[in-house]
Structures are given as structure tokens and as C-alpha cells.
C-alpha positions in Angstrom: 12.4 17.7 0.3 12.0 14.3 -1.0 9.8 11.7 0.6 9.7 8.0 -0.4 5.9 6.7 0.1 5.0 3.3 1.4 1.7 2.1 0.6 -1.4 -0.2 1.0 -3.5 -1.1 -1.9 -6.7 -3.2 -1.9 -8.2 -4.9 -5.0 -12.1 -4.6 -5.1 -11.8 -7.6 -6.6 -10.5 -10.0 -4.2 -10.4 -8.1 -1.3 -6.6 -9.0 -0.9 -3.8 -6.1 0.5 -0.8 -5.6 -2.2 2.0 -3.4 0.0 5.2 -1.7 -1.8 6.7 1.6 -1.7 7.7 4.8 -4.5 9.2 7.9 -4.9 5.6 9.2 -6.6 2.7 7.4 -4.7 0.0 9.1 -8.0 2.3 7.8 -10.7 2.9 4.5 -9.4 -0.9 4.5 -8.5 -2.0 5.3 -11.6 0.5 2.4 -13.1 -1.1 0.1 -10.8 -4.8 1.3 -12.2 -3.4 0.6 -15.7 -2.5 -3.0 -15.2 1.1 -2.3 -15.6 2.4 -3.7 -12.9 2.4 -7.3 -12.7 1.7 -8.3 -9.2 -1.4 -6.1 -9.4 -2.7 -6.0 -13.3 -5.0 -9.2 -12.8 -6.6 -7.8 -9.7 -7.9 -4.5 -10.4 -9.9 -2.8 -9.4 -7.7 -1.5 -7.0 -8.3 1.2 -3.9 -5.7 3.1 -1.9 -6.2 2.7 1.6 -3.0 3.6 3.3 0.1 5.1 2.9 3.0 6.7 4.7 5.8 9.0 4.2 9.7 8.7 5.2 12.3 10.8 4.5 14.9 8.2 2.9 14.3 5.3 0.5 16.1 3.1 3.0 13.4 3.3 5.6 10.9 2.8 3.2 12.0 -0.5 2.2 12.6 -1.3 6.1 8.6 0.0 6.4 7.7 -1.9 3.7 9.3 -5.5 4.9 7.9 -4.9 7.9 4.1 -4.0 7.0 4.6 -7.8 5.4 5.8 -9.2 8.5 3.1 -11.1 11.2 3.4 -8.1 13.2 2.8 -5.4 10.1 0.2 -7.0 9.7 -1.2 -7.0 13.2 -0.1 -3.1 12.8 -2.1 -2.5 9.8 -5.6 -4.6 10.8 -5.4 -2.1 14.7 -4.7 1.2 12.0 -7.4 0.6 9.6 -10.0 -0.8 11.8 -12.4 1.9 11.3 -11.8 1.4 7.7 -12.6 -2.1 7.2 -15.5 -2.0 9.7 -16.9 0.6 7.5 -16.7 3.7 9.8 -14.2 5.6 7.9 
């Protein structure tokens, strides 16, 4: 089965949230770590800190839009809470 990955990255360097989705969360991952992707390549070092699974590309871009959105985002803080307060 295929799954299409949307995903959370942090840069260690900034300590801002870059969202977007794949068909091969390592691959894109390790494009990301390599500075070849442009919205990320001048704010590595970058950190994986969340990522889900869906069975069709369409609700992955649907996820993805809406992790973005006011409410994503509200989504995302209550989900990672532990995470950002260190508890993890």
C-alpha cells in the first residue's frame, strides 16, 4: 500500500515550523538536510518533529493546507505540547 506523508520540520536554527507533504518522508528528508530544497536550504539545521500518514495524495494536500491554517496551527501547538515543553 502506498501512503502519502505530511510532515512538520523544525530548523534548529530559527526555531520556525516548515510543513509539506511526500510520497517518501526519508528521501525528501534527507533533500531537505542537503539544502536542496529552497524554502528550507538557508535554515538548516533542521529536525523532524511530526508527521502523519494518509492513504491518498489528495488528503495529504487537504492535511497539509490545513496544518497552515489558524486552526492547524492551534492543532499542532495542543499535539506537540510535550514536545516543545521538553517532556518528550
Amino acid at each position: 500500500m502506498k501512503f502519502f506523508y505530511v510532515y512538520i520540520l523544525e530548523s534548529l536554527k530559527d526555531g520556525n515550523h516548515y510543513t509539506g507533504y511526500t510520497e517518501n518522508l526519508r528521501s525528501r528528508f534527507e533533500q531537505h538536510e542537503k539544502g536542496e530544497v529552497d524554502s528550507t536550504k538557508n535554515r538548516r539545521p533542521l529536525k523532524l518533529i511530526y508527521f502523519e500518514g494518509c492513504l491518498n495524495q489528495k488528503d495529504a494536500l487537504r492535511r497539509e493546507k490545513y496544518l497552515k491554517t489558524h486552526y492547524g496551527n492551534m492543532f499542532l501547538k495542543k499535539r506537540l505540547k510535550s514536545y516543545s515543553t521538553g517532556q518528550v
